[in-house]
C-alpha positions as CSV (number, residue, x, y, z in Angstrom):
1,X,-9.1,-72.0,-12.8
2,X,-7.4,-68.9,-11.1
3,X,-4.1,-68.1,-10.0
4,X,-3.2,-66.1,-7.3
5,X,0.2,-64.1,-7.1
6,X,2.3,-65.1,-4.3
7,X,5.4,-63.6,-2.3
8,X,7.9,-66.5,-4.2
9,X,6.8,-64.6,-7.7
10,X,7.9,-61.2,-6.3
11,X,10.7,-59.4,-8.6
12,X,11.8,-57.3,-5.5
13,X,10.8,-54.2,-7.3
14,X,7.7,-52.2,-6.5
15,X,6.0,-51.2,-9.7
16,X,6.9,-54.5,-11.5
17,X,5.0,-56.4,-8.5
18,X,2.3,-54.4,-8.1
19,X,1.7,-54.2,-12.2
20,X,2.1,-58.2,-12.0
21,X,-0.7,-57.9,-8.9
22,X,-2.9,-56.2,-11.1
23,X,-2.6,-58.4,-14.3
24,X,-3.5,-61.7,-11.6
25,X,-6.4,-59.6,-10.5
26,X,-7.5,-59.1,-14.2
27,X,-6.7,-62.5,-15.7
28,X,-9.1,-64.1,-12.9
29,X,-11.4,-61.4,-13.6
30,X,-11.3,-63.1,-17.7
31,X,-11.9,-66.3,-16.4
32,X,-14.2,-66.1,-13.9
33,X,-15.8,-64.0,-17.0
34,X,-15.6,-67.0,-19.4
35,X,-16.3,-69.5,-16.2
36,X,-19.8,-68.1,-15.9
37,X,-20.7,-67.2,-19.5
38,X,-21.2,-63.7,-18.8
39,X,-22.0,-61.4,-22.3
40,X,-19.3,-61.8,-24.7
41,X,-19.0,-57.7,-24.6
42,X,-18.1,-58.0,-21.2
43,X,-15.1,-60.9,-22.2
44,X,-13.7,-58.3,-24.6
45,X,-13.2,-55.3,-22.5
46,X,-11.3,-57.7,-20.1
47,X,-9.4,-58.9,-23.6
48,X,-9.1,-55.0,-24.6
49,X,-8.0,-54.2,-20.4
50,X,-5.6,-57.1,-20.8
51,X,-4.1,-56.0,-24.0
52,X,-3.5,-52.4,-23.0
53,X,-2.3,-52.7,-19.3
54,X,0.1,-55.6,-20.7
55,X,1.7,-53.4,-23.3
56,X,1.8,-50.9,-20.7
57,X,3.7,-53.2,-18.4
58,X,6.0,-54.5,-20.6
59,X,6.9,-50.8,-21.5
60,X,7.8,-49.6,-17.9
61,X,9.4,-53.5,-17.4
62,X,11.8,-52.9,-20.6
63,X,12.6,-49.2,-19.1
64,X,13.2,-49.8,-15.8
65,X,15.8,-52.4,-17.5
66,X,17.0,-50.7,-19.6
67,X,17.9,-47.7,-16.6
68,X,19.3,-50.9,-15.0
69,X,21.2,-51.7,-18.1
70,X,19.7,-55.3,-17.6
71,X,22.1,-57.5,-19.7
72,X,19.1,-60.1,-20.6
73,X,16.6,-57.3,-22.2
74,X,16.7,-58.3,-25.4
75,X,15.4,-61.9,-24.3
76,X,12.5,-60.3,-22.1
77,X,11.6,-57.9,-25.0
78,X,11.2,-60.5,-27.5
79,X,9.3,-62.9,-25.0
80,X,7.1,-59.7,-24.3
81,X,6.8,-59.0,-28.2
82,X,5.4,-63.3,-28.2
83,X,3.2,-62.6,-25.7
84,X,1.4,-59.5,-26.9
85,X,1.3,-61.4,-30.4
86,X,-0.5,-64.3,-28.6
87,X,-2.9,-62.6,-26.5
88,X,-4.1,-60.7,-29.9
89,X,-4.4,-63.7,-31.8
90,X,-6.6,-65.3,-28.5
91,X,-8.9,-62.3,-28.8
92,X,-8.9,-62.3,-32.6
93,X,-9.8,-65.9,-32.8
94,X,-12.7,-65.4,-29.7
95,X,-14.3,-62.2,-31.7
96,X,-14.4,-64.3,-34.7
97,X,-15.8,-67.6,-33.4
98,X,-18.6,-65.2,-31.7
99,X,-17.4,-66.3,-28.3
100,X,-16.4,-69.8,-27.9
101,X,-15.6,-70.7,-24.7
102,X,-13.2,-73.1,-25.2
103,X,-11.1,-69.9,-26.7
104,X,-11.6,-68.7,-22.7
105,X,-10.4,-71.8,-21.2
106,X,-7.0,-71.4,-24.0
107,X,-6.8,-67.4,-22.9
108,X,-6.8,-69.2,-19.4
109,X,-3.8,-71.7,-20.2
110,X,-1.7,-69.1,-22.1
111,X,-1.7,-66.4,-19.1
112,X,-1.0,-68.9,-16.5
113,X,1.5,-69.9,-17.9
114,X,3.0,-66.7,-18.8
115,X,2.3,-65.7,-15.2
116,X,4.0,-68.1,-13.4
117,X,6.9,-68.9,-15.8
118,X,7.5,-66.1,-17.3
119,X,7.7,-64.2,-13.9
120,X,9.7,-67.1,-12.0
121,X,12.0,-67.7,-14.4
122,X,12.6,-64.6,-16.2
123,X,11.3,-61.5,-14.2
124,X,12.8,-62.4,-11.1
125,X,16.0,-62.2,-12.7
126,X,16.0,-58.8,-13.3
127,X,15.1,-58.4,-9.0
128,X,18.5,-60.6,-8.7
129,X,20.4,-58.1,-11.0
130,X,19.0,-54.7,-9.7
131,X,20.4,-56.1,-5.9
132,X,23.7,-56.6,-7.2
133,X,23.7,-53.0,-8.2
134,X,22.9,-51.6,-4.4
């Protein structure tokens, strides 16, 4: 199942779309991994490109609201902190089960919805504020 990033998930700011771009590209990238069995080696580096670029996000997310002085960070960073927490325990539990697919098709749930919750609820928000401030 892929997901495709769309105009009505755009947070108005640059980097945080294009980031959120990216992480589509990559999720669908997992799946389509898991989707056609491809070598679990290959299913890891897409968990370990996941992992890092998410972090990586989150980082320049929190910063540019914190420059923002974003009143709902401290919501946003402990949803971030959940998320990172999940997606290691998805690639935990894959590497130990030596590469069940149905962990996949769960790693596949879990981003969607982060993706298209998380973003349309909670990161447009911070687009809505940073207008208020122009």
């Amino acid at each position: 199942m892929s997901i495709v990033w769309t105009s009505r998930l755009s947070v108005g700011v640059d980097l945080i779309d294009e980031q959120h771009k990216i992480w589509f590209e990559k999720a669908n990238e997992l799946f389509e991994a898991g989707r056609q069995r491809r070598a679990k080696e290959y299913i890891i580096t897409m968990f370990d490109f996941l992992d890092d670029y998410t972090k990586q996000h989150f980082r320049d997310e929190e910063a540019y609201m914190e420059k923002i002085r974003y009143p709902e960070i401290d919501a946003q960073k402990k949803a971030h902190a959940s998320f990172i927490e999940n997606l290691a325990k998805l690639k935990q539990d894959y590497n130990e089960s030596g590469g069940n697919i149905m962990l996949i098709v769960n790693a596949n749930k879990m981003i969607i919805n982060w993706l298209t919750k998380h973003i349309s609820n909670m990161d447009v928000k911070i687009g809505e504020y940073a207008k208020t401030l122009k």
